[in-house]
KOLLUMFI-68054 format. One record per residue: residue in one letter; chain; x, y, z of N, C-alpha, C in turn. Coordinates in nm, 3 decimals, always signed. Last residue first. Layout:
<rs>
  aa  ch      nc1      nc2      nc3     cac1     cac2     cac3      cc1      cc2      cc3
   A   A        X        Y        Z        X        Y        Z        X        Y        Z
...
</rs>
This chain:
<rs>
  aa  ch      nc1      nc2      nc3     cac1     cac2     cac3      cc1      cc2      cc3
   X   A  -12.295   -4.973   +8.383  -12.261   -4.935   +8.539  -12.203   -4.844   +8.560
   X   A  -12.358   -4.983   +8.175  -12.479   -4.952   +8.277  -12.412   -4.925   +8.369
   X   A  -12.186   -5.111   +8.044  -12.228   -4.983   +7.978  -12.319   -4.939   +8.037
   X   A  -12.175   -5.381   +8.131  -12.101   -5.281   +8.159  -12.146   -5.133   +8.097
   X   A  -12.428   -5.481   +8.046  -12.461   -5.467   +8.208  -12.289   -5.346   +8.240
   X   A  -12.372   -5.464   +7.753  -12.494   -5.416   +7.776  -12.438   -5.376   +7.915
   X   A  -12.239   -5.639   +7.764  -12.167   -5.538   +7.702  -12.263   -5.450   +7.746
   X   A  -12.289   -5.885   +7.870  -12.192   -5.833   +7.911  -12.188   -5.682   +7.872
   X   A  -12.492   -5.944   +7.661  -12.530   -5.931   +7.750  -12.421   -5.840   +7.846
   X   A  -12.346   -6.009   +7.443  -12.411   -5.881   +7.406  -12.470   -5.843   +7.604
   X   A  -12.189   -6.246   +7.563  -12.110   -6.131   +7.489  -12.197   -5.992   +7.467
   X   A  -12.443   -6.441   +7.590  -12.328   -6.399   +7.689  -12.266   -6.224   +7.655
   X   A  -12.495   -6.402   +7.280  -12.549   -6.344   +7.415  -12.538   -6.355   +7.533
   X   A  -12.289   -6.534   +7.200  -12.305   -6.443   +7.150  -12.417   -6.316   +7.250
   X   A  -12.310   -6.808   +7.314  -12.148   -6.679   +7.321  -12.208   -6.621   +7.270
   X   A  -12.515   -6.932   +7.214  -12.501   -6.894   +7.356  -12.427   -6.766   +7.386
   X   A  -12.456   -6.905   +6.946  -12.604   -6.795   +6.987  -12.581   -6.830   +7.136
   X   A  -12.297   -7.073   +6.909  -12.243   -6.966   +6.872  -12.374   -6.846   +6.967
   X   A  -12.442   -7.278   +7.000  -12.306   -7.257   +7.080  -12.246   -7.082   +7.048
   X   A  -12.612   -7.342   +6.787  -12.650   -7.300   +6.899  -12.556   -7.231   +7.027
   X   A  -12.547   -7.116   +6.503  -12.554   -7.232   +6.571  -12.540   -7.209   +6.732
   X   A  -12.715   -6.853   +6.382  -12.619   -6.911   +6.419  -12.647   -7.051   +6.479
   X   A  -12.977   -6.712   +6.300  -12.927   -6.764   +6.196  -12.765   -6.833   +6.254
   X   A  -13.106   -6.613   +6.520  -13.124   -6.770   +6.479  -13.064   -6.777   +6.343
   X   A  -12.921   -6.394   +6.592  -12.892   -6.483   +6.684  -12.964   -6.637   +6.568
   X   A  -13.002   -6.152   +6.469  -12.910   -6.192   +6.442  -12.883   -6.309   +6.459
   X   A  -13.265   -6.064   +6.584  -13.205   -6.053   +6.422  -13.106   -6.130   +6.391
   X   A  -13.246   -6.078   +6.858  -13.325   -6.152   +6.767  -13.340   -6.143   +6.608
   X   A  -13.051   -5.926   +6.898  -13.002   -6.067   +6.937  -13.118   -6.119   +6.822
   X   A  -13.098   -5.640   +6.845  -13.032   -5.722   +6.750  -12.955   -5.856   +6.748
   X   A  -13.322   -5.611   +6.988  -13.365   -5.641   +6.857  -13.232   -5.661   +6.806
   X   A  -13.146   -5.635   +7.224  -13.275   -5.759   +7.210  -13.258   -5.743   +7.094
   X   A  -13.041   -5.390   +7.213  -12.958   -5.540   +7.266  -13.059   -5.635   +7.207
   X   A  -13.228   -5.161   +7.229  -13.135   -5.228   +7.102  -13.069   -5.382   +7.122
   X   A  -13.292   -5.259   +7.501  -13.384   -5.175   +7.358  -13.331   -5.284   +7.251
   X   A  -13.069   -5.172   +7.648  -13.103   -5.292   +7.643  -13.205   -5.290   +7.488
   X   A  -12.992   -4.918   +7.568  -12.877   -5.021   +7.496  -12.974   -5.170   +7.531
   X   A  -13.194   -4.769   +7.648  -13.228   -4.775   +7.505  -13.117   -4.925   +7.473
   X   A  -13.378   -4.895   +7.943  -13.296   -4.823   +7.879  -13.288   -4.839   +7.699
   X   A  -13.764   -4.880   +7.962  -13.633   -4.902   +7.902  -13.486   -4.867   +7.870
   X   A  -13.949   -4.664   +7.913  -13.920   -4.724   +8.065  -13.820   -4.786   +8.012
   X   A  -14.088   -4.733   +7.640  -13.946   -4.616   +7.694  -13.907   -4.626   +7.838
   X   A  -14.197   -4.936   +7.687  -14.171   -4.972   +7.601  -13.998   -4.860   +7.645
   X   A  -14.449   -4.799   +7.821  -14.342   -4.917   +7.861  -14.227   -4.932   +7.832
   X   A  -14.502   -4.637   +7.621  -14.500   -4.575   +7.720  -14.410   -4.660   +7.846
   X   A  -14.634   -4.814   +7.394  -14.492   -4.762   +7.394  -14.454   -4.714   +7.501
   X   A  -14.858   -4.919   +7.580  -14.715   -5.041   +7.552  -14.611   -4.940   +7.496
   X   A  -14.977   -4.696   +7.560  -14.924   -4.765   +7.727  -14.834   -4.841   +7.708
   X   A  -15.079   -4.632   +7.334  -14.966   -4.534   +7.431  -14.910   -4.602   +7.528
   X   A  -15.186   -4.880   +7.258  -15.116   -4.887   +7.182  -15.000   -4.751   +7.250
   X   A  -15.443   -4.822   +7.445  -15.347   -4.980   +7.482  -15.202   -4.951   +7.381
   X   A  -15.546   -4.640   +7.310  -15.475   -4.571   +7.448  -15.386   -4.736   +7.473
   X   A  -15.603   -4.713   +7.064  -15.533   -4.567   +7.076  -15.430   -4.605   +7.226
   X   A  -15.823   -4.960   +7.184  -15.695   -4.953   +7.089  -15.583   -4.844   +7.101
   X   A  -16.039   -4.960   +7.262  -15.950   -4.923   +7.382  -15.776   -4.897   +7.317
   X   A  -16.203   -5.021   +7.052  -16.255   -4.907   +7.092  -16.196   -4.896   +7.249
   X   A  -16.081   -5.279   +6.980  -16.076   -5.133   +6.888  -16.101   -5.005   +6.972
   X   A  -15.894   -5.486   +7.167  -16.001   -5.409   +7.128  -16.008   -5.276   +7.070
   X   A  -15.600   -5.583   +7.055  -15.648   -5.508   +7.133  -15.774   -5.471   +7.136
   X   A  -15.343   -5.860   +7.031  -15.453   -5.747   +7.005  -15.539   -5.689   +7.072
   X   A  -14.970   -5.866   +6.950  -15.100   -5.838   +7.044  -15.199   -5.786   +6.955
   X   A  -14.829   -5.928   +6.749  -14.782   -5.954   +6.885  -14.838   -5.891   +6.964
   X   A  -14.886   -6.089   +6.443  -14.933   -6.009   +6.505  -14.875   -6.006   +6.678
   X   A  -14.781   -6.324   +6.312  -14.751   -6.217   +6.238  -14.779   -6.114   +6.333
   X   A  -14.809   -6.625   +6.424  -14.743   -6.509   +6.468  -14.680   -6.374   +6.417
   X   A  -15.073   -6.689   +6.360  -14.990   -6.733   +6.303  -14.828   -6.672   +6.308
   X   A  -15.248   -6.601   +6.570  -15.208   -6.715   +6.581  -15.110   -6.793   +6.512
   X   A  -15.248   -6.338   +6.447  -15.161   -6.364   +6.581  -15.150   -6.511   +6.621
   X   A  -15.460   -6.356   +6.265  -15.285   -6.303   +6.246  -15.234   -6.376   +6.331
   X   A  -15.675   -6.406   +6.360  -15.615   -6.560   +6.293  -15.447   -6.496   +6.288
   X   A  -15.653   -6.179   +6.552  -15.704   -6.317   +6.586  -15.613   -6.385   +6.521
   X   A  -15.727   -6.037   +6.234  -15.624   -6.012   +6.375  -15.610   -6.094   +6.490
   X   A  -15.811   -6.248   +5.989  -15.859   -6.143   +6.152  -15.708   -6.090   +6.154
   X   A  -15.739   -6.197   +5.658  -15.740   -6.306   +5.778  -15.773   -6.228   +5.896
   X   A  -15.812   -6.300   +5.313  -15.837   -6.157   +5.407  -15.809   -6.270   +5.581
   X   A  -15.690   -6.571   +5.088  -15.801   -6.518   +5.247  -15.745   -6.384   +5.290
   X   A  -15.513   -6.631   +4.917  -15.531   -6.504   +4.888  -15.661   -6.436   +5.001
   X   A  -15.428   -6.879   +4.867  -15.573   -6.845   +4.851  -15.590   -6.743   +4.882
   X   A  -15.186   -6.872   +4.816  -15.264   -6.914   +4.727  -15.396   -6.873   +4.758
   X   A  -15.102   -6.741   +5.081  -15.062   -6.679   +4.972  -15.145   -6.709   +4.842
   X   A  -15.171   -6.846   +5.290  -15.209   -6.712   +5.280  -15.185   -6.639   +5.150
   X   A  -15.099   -7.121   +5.223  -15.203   -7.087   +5.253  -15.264   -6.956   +5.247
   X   A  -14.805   -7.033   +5.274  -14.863   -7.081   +5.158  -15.002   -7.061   +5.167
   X   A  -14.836   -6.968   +5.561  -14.793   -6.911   +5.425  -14.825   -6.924   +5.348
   X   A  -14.879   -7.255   +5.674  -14.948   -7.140   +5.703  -14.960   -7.011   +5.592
   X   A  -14.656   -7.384   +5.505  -14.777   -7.441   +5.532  -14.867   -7.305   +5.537
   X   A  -14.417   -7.214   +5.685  -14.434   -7.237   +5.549  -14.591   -7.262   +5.487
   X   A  -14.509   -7.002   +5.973  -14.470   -7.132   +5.864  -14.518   -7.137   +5.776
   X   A  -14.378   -6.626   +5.989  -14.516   -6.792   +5.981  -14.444   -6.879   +5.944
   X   A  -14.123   -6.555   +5.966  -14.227   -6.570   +6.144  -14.355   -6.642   +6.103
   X   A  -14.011   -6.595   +5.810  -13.905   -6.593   +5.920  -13.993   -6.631   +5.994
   X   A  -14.139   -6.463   +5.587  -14.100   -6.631   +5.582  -14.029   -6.651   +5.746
   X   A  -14.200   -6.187   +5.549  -14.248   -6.278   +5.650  -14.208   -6.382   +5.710
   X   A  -14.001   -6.087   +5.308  -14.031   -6.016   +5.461  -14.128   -6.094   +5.581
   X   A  -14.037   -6.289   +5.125  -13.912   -6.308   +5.170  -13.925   -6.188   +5.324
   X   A  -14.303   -6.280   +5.113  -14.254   -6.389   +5.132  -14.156   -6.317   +5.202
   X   A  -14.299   -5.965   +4.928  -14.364   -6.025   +5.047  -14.378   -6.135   +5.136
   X   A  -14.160   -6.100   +4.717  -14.139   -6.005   +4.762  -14.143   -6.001   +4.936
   X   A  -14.358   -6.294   +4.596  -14.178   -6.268   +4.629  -14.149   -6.216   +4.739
   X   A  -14.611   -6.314   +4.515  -14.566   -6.208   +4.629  -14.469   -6.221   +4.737
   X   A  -14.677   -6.316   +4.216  -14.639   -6.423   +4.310  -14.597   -6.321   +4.400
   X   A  -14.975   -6.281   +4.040  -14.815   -6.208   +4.076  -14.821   -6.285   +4.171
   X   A  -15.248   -6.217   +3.962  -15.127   -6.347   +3.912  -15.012   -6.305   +3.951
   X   A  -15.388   -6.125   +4.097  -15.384   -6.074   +4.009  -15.294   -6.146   +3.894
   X   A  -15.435   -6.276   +4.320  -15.554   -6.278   +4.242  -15.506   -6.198   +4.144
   X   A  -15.200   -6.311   +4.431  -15.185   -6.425   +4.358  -15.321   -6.379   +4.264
   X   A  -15.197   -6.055   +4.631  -15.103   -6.032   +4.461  -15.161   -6.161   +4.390
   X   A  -15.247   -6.048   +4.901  -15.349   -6.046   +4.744  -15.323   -6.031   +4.639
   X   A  -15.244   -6.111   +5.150  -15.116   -6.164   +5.057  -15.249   -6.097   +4.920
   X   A  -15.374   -5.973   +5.469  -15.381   -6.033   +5.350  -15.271   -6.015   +5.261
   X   A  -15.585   -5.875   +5.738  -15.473   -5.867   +5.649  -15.474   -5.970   +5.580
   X   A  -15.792   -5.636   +5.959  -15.703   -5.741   +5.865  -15.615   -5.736   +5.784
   X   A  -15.884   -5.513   +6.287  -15.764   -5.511   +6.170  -15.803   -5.647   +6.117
   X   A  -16.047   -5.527   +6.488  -16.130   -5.498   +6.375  -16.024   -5.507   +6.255
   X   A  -15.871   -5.513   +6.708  -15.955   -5.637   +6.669  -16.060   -5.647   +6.579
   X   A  -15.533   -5.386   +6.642  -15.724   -5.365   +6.672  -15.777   -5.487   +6.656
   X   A  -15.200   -5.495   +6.720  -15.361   -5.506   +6.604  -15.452   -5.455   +6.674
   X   A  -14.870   -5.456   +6.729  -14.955   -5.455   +6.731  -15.099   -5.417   +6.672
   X   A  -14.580   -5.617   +6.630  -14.725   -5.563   +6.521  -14.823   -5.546   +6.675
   X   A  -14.258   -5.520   +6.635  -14.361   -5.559   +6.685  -14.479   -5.514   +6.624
   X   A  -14.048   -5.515   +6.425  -14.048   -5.596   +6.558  -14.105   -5.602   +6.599
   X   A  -14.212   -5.529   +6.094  -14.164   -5.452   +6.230  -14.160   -5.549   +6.336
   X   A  -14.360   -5.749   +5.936  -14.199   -5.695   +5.931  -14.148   -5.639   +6.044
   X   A  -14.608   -5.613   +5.915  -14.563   -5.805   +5.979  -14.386   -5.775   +6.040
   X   A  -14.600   -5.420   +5.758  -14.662   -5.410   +5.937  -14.568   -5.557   +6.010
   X   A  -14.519   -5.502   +5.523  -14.423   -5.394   +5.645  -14.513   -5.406   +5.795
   X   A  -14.667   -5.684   +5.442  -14.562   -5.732   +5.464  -14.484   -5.619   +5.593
   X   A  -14.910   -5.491   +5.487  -14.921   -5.596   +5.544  -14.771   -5.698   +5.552
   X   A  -14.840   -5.351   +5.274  -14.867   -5.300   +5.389  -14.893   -5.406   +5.454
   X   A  -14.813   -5.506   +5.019  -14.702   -5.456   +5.061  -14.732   -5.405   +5.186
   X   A  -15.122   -5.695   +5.113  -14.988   -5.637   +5.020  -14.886   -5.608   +5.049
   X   A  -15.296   -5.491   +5.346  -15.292   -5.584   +5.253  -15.159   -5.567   +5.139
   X   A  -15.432   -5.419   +5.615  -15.291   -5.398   +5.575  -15.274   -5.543   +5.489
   X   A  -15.705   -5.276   +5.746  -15.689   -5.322   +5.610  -15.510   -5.288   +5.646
   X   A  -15.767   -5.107   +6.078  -15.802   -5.133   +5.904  -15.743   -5.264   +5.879
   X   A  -15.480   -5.052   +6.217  -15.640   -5.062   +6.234  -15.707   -5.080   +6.091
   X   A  -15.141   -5.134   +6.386  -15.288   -5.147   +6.267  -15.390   -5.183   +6.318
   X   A  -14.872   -5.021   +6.452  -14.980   -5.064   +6.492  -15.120   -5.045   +6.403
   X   A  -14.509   -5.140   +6.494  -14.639   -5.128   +6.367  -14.775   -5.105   +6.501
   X   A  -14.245   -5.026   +6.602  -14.379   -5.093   +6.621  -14.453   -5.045   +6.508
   X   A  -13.894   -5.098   +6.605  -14.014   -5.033   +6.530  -14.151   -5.098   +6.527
   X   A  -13.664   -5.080   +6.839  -13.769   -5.140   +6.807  -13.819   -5.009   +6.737
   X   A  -13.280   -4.966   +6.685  -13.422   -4.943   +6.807  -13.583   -5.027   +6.756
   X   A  -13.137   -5.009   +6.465  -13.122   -5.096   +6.615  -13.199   -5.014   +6.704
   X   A  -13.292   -5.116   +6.136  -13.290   -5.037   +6.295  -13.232   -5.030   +6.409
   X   A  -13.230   -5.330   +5.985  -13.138   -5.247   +6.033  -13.162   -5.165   +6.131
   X   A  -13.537   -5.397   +5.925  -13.435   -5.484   +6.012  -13.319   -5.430   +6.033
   X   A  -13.613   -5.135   +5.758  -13.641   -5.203   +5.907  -13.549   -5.303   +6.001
   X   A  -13.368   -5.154   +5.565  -13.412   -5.027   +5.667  -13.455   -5.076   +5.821
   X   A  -13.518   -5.431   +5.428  -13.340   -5.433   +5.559  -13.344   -5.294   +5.626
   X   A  -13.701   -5.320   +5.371  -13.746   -5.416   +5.444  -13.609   -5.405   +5.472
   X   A  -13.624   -5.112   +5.196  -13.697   -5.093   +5.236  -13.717   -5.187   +5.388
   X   A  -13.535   -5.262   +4.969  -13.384   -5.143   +5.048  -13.542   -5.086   +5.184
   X   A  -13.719   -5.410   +4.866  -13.588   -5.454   +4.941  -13.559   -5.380   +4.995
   X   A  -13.831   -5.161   +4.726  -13.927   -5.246   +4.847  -13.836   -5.315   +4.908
   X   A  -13.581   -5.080   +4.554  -13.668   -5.010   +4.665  -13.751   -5.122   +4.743
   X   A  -13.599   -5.311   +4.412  -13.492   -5.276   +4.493  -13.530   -5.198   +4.596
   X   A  -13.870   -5.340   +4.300  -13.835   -5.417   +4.390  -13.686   -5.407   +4.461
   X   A  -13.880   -5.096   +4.132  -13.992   -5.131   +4.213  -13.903   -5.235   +4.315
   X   A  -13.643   -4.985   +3.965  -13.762   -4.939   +3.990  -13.900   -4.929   +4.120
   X   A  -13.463   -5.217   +3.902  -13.414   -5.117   +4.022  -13.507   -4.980   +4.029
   X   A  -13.622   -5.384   +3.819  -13.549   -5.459   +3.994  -13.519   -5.257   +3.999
   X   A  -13.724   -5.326   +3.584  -13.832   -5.339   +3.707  -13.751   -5.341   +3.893
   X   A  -13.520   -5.284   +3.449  -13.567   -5.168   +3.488  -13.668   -5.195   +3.608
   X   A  -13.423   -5.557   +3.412  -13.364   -5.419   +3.500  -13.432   -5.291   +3.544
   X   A  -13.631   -5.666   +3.265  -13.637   -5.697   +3.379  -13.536   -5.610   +3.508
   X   A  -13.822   -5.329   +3.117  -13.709   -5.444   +3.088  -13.712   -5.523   +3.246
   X   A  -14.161   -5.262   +3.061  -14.044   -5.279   +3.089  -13.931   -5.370   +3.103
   X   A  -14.338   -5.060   +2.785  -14.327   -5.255   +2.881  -14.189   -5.194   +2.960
   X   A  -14.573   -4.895   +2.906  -14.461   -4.888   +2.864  -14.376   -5.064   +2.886
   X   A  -14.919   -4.962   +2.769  -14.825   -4.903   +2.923  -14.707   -4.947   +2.848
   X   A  -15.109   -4.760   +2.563  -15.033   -4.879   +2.603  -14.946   -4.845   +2.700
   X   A  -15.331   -4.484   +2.578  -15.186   -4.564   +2.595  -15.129   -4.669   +2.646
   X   A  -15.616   -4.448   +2.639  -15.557   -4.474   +2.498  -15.426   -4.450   +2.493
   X   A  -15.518   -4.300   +2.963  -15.671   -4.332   +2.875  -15.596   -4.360   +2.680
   X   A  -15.245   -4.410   +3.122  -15.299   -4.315   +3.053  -15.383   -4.329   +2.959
   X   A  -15.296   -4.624   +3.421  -15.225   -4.602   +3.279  -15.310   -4.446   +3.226
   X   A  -15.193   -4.497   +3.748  -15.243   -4.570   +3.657  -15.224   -4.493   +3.561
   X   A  -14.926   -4.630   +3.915  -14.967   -4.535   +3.867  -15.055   -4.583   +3.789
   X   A  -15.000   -4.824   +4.257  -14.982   -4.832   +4.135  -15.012   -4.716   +4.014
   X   A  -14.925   -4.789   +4.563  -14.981   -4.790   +4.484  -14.915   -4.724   +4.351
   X   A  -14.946   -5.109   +4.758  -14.853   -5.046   +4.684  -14.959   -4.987   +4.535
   X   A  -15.170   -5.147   +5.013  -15.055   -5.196   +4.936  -14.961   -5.087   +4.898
   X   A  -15.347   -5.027   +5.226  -15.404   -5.128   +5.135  -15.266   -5.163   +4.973
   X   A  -15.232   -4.960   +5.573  -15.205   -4.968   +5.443  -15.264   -5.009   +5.315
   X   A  -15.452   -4.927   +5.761  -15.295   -4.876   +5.799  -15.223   -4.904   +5.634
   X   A  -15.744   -4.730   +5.783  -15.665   -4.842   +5.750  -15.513   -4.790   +5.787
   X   A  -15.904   -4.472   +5.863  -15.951   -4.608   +5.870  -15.836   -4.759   +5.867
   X   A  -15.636   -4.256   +5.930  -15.766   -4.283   +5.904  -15.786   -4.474   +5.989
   X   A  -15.263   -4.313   +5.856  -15.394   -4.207   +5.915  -15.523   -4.271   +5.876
   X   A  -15.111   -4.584   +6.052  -15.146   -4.474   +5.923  -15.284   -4.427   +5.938
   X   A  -14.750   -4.605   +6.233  -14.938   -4.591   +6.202  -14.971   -4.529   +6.050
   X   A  -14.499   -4.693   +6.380  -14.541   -4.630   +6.231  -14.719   -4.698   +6.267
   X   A  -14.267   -4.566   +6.605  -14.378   -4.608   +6.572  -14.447   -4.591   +6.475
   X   A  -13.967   -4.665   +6.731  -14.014   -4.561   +6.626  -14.141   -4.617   +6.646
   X   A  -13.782   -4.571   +7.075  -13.907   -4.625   +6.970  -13.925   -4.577   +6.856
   X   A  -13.620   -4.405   +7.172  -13.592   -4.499   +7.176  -13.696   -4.666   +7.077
   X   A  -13.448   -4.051   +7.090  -13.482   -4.177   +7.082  -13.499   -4.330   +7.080
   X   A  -13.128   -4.016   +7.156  -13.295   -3.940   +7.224  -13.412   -4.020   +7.215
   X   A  -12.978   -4.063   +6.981  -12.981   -4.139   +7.055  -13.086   -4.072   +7.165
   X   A  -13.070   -4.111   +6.594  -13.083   -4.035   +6.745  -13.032   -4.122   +6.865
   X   A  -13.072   -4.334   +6.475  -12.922   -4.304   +6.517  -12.944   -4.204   +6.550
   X   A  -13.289   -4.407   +6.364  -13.234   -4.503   +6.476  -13.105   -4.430   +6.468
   X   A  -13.384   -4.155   +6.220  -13.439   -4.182   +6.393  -13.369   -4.264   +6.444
   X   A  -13.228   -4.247   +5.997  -13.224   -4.119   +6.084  -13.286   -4.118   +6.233
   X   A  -13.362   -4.512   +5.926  -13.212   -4.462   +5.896  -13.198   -4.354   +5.994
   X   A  -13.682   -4.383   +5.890  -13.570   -4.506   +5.989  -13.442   -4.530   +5.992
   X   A  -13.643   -4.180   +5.723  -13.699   -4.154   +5.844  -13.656   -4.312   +5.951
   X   A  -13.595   -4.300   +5.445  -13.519   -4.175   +5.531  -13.508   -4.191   +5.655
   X   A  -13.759   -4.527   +5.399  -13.642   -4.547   +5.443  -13.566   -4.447   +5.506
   X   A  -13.994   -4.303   +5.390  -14.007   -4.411   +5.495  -13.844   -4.473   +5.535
   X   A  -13.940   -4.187   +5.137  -13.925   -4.159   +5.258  -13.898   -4.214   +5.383
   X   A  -13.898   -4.460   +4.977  -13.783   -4.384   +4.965  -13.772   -4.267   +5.116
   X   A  -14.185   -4.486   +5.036  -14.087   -4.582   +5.037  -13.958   -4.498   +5.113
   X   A  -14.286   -4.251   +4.865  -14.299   -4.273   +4.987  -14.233   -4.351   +5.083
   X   A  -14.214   -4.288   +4.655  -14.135   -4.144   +4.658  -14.165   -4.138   +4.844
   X   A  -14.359   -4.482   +4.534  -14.204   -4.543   +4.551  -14.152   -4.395   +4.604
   X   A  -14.684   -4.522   +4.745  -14.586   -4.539   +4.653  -14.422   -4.516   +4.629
   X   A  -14.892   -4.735   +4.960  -14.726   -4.644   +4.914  -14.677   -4.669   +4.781
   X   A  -15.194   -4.638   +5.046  -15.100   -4.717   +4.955  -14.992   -4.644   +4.923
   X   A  -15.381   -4.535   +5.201  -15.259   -4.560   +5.264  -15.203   -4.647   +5.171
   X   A  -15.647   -4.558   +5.068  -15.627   -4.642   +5.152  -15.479   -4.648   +5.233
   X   A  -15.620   -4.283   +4.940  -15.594   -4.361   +4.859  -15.601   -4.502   +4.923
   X   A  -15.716   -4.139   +5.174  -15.791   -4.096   +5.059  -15.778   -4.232   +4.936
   X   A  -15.505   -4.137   +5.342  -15.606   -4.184   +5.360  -15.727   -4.224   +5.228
   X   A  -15.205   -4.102   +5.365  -15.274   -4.111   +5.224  -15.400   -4.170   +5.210
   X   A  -14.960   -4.140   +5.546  -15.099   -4.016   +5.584  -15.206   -3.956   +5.402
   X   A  -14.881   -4.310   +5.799  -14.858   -4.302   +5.623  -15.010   -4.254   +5.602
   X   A  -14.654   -4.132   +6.076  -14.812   -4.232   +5.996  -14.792   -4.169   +5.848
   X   A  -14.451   -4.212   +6.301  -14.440   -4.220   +6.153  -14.579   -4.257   +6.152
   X   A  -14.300   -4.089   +6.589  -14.447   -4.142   +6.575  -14.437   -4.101   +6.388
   X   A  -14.071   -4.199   +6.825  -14.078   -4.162   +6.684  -14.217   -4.193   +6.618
   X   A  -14.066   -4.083   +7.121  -14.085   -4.206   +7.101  -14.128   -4.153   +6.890
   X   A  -13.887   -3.983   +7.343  -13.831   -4.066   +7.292  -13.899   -4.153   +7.208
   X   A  -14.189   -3.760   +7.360  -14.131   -3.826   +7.460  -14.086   -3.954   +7.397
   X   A  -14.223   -3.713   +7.011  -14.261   -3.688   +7.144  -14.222   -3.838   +7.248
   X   A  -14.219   -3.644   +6.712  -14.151   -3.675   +6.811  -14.216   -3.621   +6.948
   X   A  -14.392   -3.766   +6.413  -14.370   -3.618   +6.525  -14.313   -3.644   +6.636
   X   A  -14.403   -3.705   +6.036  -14.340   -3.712   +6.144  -14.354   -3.617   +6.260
   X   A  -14.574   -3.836   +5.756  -14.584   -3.722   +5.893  -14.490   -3.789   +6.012
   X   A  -14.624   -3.883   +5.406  -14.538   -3.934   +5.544  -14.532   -3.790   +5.648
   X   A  -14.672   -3.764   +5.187  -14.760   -3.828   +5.258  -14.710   -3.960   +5.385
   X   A  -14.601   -3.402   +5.104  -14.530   -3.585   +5.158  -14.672   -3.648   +5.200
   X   A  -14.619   -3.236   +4.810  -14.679   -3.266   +4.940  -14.639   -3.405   +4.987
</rs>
């Protein structure tokens, strides 16, 4: 049984992580989906949005963990076995997203803690409920959340980060957005329909401009400034001829 649902309607890719029961925690057969399904939707050209939600109350509460077997030691593992077990996947996971060349909106209600809270942050755009939180919560277990760093570090500051990381605070949707993890919020109980209207915008769009943006803003601040002028000169051009 998947616990990934896909449904297409009007250009717009609707992904929810549909494991309510467990808080929406992914595990690695889910991942592995999740990368399917963004790989494949961004090279429809029918489509122009993906949108990932998750069913119920919350949008993610992490990564979930098998648990051990009653009177068995857990298996130790080697440091290879862990990279190409757990953290290659969560990598091959987070460039999926940033490889998209169509926007992927997050939108969260609940709890996106952990690894669900790095992927919500992650998408080009988060929108929030004003009942959503979020949170870094690996340090209470003693795990440093590597991982999860290296998918944010781009859009909080350091300072701010750190902060989220050592002390391990649950934060609003509010405090998100001030730290620019979040790119709107919404009242809960107008949430559903504010979250149709911005994709509904969102496809008013042609798709090459769409794509043009998310891959100026992927690409562009890692150049120098001369280079990031010419470079969107150059995407811009390419864009207004492929319109006319």
């Amino acid at each position: 049984m998947s616990h990934i649902t896909l449904d297409i309607k009007e250009q717009v890719a609707h992904i929810v992580i549909n494991r309510p029961q467990d808080g929406n925690k992914l595990d690695m057969a889910m991942i592995h989906e999740l990368m399917g399904h963004f790989t494949a939707l961004g090279s429809r050209a029918d489509i122009k949005v993906i949108h990932l939600s998750g069913q119920g109350r919350d949008f993610s509460n992490g990564r979930l963990v098998p648990p051990a077997s009653p009177g068995v030691a857990p298996a130790h593992k080697s440091a290879l076995e862990i990279r190409s077990q757990v953290t290659d996947p969560i990598l091959s996971l987070y460039a999926t997203i940033r490889r998209s060349p169509i926007p992927i909106v997050s939108s969260i209600r609940g709890v996106a803690h952990g690894l669900g809270c790095a992927v919500a942050v992650l998408c080009d755009l988060t929108l929030a409920s004003d009942q959503a939180r979020f949170s870094l919560p690996e340090m209470r277990s003693n795990i440093p959340p590597t991982l999860a760093i290296s998918a944010v570090m781009h859009t909080v500051s350091p300072k701010a980060l750190a902060h989220l990381i050592y002390s391990s605070d649950e934060i609003s949707a509010a405090q998100a957005q001030s730290l620019g993890m979040v790119s709107a919020v919404y009242p809960d109980a107008q949430f559903d329909q504010e979250v149709q209207a911005y994709l509904q915008k969102l496809c008013t769009r042609p798709r090459e401009a769409l794509c043009a943006v998310k891959e100026y803003l992927l690409l562009a601040p890692s150049l120098d400034h001369e280079s990031a002028a010419r470079y969107a000169s150059n995407l811009l051009a390419s864009v207004m001829s492929s319109a006319s």
